[in-house]
N, C-alpha and C positions, 0 to 999 in steps of 0.2 A: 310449134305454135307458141304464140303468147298467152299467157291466163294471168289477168289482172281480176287483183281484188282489194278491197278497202277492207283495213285492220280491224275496224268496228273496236277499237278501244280509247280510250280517253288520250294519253299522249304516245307519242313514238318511242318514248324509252321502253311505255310498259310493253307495246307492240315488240319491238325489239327482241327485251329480254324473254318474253314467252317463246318467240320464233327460235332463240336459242339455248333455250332449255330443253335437252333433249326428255325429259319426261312430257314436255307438251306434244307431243311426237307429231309438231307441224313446224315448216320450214318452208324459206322461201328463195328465190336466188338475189331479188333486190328489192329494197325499200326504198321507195320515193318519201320525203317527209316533206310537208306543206313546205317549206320555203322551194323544196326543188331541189332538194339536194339528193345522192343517191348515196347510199351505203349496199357492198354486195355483201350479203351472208353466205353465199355457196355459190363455186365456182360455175361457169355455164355446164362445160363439161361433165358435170356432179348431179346425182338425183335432188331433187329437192320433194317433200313431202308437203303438196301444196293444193293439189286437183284431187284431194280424197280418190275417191273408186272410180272417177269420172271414164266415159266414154265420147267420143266425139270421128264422127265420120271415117267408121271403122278401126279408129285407133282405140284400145282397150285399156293404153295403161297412159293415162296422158300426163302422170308424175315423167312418164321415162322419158315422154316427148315432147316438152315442152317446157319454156321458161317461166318461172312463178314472178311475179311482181304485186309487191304490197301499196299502196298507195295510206297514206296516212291521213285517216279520215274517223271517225268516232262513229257516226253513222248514228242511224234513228234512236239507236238504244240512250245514248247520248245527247240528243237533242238537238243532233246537227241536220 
């Protein structure tokens, strides 16, 4: 499955480097940044720490099954 979500932070770099800091103990396998560009941070293959505890139509662990994607976006907190 896919699991898209928006960064909810001010620019893509700060998105970024939080994604790859491993003490933010969240990760994704690719970021969209508003122009449309894509950067992978973790291969598909590769767990990415993205869906929290999430469940979804009998799947229990949907970090293991599924691809994360960031979309770069600030979101409400922000003012977008």
């Amino acid at each position: 499955m896919l699991v898209l979500h928006y960064t909810g932070m001010r620019t893509a770099d700060e998105a970024v480097a939080r994604l790859r800091d491993p003490a933010a103990k969240v990760s994704a396998h690719y970021v969209v940044d508003e122009d449309g560009s894509i950067l992978r941070l973790v291969a598909e293959e590769r767990r990415a720490w993205h869906a929290g505890r999430g469940a979804w139509q009998g799947e229990t662990d949907c970090n293991a099954a599924s691809i994360g994607i960031e979309i770069v976006n600030p979101g409400h907190e922000f003012g977008y």
